[in-house]
C-alpha positions as CSV (number, residue, x, y, z in Angstrom):
1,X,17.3,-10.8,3.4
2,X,15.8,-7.5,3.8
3,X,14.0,-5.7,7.2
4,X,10.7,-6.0,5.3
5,X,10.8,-9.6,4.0
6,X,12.1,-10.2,7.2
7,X,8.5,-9.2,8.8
8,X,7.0,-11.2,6.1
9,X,8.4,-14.2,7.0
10,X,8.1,-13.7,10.9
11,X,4.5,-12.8,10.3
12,X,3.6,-16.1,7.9
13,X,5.1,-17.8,10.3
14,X,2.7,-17.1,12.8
15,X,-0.5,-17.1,10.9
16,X,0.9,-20.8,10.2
17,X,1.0,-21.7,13.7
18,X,-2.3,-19.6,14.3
19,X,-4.1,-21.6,12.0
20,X,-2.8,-25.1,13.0
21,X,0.2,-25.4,11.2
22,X,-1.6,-26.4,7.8
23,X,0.0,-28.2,5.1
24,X,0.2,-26.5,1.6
25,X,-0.8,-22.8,2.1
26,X,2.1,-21.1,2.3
27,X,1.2,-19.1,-0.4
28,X,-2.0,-17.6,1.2
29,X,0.1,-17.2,4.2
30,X,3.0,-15.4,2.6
31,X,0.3,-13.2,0.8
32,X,-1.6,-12.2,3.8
33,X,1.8,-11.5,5.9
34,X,2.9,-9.2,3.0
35,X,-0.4,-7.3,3.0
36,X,-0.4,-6.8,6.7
37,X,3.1,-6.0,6.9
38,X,2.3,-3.3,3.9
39,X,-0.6,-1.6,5.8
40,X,1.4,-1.8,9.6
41,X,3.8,0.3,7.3
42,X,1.0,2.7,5.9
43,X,-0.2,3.3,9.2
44,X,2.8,4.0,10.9
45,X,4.1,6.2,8.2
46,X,0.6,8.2,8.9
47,X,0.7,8.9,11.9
48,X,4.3,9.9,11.9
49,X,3.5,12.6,8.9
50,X,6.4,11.1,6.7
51,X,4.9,10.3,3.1
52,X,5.9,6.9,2.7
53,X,8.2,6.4,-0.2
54,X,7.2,5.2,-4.2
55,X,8.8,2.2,-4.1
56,X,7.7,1.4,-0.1
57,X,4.7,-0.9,-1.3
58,X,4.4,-4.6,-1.5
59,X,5.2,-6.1,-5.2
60,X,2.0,-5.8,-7.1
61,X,-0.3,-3.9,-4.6
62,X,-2.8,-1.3,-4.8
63,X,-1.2,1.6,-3.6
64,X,-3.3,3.3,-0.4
65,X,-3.4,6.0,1.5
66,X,-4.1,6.4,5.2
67,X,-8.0,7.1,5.8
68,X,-9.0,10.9,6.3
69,X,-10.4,12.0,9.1
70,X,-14.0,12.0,9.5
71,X,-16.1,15.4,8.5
72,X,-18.7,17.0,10.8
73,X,-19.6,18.6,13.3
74,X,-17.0,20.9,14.3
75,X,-16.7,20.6,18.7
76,X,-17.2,23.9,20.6
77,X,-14.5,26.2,21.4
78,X,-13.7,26.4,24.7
79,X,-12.1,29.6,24.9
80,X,-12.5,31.1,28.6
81,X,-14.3,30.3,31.5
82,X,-17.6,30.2,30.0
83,X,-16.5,27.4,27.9
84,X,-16.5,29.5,24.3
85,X,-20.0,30.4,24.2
86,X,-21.1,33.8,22.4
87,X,-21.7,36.5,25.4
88,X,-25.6,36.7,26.6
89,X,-27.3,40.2,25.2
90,X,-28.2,40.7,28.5
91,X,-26.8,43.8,30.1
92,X,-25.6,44.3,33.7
93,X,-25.6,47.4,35.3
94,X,-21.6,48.3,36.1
């Protein structure tokens, strides 16, 4: 058995006992464990900046790709001790 069916079966194991240790949904709990253990993998592939590898993905899923970082507002520099803002057009006698 390999590392990630390994996870698979640790983590259905636990949604079992999670939910009460139901009888007949195995299935739904081997599903969900490989889905979770598929994304835990995206994620940590993400933020390590390694692409994850073609044949990485669970059997029969929609690849994904880790969320991009929200657009906006850019922050303000802070560049000096006036914390980055533009210089005042007021002159001082030297």
């Amino acid at each position: 058995m390999d590392e990630r069916e390994e996870k698979i079966r640790e983590r259905a194991f636990r949604i079992w006992e999670e939910e009460g240790r139901p009888h007949g949904r195995h299935a739904e709990h081997w599903r969900r464990a490989e889905s979770e253990v598929a994304e835990e993998r995206v994620r940590t592939h993400a933020t390590h900046g390694r692409p994850m590898a073609p044949d990485a993905a669970a059997p029969g899923a929609a690849p994904t790709m880790p969320a991009r970082p929200q657009r906006g507002k850019k922050p303000p520099r802070r560049n000096g001790p006036d914390g980055g803002k533009p210089p005042s057009s007021k002159r001082t006698s030297p």
